[in-house]
C-alpha positions in Angstrom: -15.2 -0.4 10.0 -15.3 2.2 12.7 -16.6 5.0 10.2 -19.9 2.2 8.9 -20.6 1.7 12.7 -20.3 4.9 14.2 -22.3 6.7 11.2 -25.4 4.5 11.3 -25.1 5.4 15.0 -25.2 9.0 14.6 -27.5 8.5 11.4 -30.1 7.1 13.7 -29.8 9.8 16.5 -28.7 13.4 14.8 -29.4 12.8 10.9 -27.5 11.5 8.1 -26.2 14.7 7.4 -24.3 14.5 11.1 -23.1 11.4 10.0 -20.8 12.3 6.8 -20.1 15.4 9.1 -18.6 13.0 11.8 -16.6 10.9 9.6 -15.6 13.8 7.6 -14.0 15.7 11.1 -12.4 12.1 11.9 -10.9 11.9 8.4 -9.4 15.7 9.5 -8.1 14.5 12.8 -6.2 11.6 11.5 -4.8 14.1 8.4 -3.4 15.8 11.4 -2.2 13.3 13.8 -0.5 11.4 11.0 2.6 13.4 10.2 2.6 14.1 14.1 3.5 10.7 15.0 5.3 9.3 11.5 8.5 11.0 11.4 11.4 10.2 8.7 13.3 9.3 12.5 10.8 6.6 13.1 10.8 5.1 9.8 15.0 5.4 9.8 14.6 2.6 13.1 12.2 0.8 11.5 14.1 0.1 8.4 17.7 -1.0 10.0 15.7 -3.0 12.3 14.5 -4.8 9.4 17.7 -4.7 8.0 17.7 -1.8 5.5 19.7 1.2 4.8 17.7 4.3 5.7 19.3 6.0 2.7 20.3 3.7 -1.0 22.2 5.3 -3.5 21.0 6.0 -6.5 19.8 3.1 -8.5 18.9 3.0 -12.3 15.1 3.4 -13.0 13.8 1.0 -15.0 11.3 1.9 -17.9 7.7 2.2 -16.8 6.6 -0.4 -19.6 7.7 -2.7 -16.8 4.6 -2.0 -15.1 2.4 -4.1 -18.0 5.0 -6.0 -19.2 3.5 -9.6 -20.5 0.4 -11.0 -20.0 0.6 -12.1 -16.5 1.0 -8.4 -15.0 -1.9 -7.4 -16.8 -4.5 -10.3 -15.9 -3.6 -9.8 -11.9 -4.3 -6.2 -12.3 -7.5 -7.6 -14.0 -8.4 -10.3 -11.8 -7.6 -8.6 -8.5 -9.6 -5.5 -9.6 -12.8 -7.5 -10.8 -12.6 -9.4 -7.5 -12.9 -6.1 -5.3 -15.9 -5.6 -7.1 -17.6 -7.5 -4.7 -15.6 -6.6 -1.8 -16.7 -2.5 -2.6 -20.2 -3.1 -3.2 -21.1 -5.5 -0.2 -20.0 -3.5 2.4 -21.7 -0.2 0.9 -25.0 -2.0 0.8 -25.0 -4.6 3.4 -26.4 -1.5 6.0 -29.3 -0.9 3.3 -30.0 -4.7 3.3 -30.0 -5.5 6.8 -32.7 -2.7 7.5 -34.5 -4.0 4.5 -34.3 -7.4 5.0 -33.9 -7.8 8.8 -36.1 -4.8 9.9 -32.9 -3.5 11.8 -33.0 0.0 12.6 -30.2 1.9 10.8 -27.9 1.9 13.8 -27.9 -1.4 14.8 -27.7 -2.3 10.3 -24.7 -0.2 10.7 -23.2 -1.5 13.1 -23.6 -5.4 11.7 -22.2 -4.2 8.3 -19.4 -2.8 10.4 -19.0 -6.3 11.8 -19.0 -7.8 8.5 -16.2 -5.2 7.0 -14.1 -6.2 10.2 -14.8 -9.8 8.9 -13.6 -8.9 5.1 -10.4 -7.1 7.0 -9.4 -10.2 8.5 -9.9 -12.5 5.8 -7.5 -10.0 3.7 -4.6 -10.9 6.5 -5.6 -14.4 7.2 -5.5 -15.0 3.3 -2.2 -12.9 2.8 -0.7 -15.4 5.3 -2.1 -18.5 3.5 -0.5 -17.0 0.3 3.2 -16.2 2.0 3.5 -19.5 3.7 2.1 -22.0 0.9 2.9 -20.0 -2.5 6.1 -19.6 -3.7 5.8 -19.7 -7.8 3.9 -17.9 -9.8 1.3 -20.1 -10.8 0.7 -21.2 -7.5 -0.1 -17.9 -6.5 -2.8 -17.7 -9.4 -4.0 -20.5 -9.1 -4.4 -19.6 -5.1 -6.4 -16.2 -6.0 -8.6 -18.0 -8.6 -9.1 -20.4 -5.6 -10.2 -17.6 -3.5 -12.4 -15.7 -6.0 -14.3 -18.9 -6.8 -15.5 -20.2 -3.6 -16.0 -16.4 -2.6 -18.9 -16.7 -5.5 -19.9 -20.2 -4.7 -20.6 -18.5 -0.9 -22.3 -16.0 -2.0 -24.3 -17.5 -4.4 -25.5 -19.9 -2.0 -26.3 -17.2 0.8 -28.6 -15.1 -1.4 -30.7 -18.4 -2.3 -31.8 -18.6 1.0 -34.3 -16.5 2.9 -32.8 -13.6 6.0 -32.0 -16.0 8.6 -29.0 -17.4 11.0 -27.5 -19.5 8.1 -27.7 -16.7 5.4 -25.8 -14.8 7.5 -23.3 -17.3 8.2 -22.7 -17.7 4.4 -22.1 -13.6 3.8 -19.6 -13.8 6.5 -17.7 -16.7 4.7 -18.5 -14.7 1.6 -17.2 -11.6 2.5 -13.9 -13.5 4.4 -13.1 -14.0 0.6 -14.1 -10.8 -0.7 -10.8 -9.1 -0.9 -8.6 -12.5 -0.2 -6.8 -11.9 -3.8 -5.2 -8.9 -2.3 -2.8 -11.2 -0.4 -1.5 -13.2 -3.8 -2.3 -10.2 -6.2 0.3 -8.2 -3.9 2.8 -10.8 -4.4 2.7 -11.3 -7.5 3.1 -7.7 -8.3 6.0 -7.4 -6.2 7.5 -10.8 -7.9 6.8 -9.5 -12.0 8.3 -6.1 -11.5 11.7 -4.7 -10.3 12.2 -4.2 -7.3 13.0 -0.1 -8.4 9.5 0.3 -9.4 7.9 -1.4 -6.8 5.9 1.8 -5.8 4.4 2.8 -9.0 3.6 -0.9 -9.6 1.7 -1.0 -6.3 -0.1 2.3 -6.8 -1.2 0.6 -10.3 -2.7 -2.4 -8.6 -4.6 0.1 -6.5 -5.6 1.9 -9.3 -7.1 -1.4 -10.7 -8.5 -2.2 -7.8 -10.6 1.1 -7.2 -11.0 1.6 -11.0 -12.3 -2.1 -11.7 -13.7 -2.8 -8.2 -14.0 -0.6 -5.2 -15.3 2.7 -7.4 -17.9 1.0 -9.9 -18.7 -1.9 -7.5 -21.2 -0.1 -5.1 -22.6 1.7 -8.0 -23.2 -0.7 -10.3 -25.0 -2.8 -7.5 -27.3 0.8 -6.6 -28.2 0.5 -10.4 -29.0 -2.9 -10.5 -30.7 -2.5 -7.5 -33.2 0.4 -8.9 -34.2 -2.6 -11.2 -34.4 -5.8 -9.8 -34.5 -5.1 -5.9 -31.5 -4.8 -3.7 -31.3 -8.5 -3.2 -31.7 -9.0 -7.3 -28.9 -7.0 -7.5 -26.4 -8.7 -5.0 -27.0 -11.9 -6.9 -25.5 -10.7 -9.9 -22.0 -9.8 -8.0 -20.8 -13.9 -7.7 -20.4 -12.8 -11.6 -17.7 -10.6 -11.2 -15.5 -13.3 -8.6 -15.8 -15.9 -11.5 -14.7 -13.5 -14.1 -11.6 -12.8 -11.9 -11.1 -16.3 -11.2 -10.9 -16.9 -15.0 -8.7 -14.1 -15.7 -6.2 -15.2 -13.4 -6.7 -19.1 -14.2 -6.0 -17.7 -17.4 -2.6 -16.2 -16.8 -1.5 -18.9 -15.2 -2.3 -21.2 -18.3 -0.1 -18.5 -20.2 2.9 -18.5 -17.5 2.7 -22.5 -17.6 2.9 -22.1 -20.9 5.9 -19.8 -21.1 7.9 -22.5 -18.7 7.3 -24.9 -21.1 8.8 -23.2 -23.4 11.8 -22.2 -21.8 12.5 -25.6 -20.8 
């Protein structure tokens, strides 16, 4: 958020070359800070307060198959990827559109799309909540994401058929609430489907889905499209990729349904 508002700030007023320079030095300073302040004492504190030993013994790994084990794993990886999609290419273009669209000047285009990032931050705690207190099952989780990605297109969808105005950008910020909300039961689920020993290759896998699915090809994609059919052209076509990840995960939760059914 801070690195969108502050470098159409410093776009506007020393170049955009001064901008990737700034947020390149802050990247450095927080490389530095961070072993500075996180120390192995810190996190000892942190997990006996929370009520785990500092130090395990040695557990047996399990196989790494684990990871995509069945077909539930495999569509959340799917589904929560195709839904960052959205959430990677609307914040990389929403400075571009707002000085298109809304004659802003780049800093003050910046610093809305920063306010609109801070917006998709929120909704990826607020939804996270939603998930831990009213999901407890697999398929509710599911069928909570497909929830999620759904109305996130309906939002959208319904913001870019309207002209720049107060109530189109009303819409993108309910929109872009929802644009990373599957992190919340996509997280969960992970956690649920593998064991517990594997839990940080499993969640460096999600990530991998999510930047290789979503937050990598999604602002690029839309800068295609958008040499083609015109910026706004181009964000119409991203409510596709919410709906595709609704029906993934809608999907996986017909198959885990199924897979109760049989068991019982």
């Amino acid at each position: 958020m801070l690195g969108v508002g502050i470098g159409g700030v410093v776009a506007a007023a020393h170049s955009w070359r001064m901008a990737f320079m700034a947020i390149a030095l802050s990247g450095l300073a927080l490389a530095i800070i961070f072993p500075l302040l996180v120390r192995d004492k810190r996190l000892a504190v942190v997990a006996v307060a929370a009520g785990h030993e500092p130090h395990q013994a040695k557990r047996s790994f399990p196989k790494l198959g684990s990871l995509f084990a069945g077909r539930t794993i495999k569509c959340v990886y799917a589904g929560s990827g195709l839904q960052l999609f959205v959430a990677g290419a609307l914040p990389a273009w929403l400075p571009t559109y707002f000085n298109r669209y809304y004659d802003l000047p780049v800093d003050k285009a910046g610093s809305l799309a920063a306010l609109y990032l801070a917006i998709c931050g929120i909704g990826m705690v607020v939804c996270g909540l939603i998930s831990d207190r009213c999901c407890r099952e697999v398929n509710q989780r599911l069928l909570l994401g497909a929830t999620f990605a759904l109305t996130c297109a309906l939002l959208l969808t319904a913001a870019l058929m309207l002209p720049p105005g107060s109530t189109q950008l009303a819409l993108l910020g309910l929109a872009i609430f929802l644009a990373a909300a599957t992190t919340g039961p996509a997280g969960a689920l992970v956690a649920g489907l593998t064991p517990a020993a594997i839990h940080g290759t499993a969640f460096a896998t999600l990530t991998l889905a999510n930047n290789f699915l979503g937050l990598a090809p999604g602002p690029i994609v839309t800068g295609w499209l958008a040499d083609h059919v015109g910026l706004i052209g181009a964000f119409r076509w991203l409510p596709l990729a919410s709906v595709a990840s609704a029906i993934i995960l809608l999907i996986a939760r017909r198959s885990s349904r199924a897979k109760l059914a049989f068991a019982e």
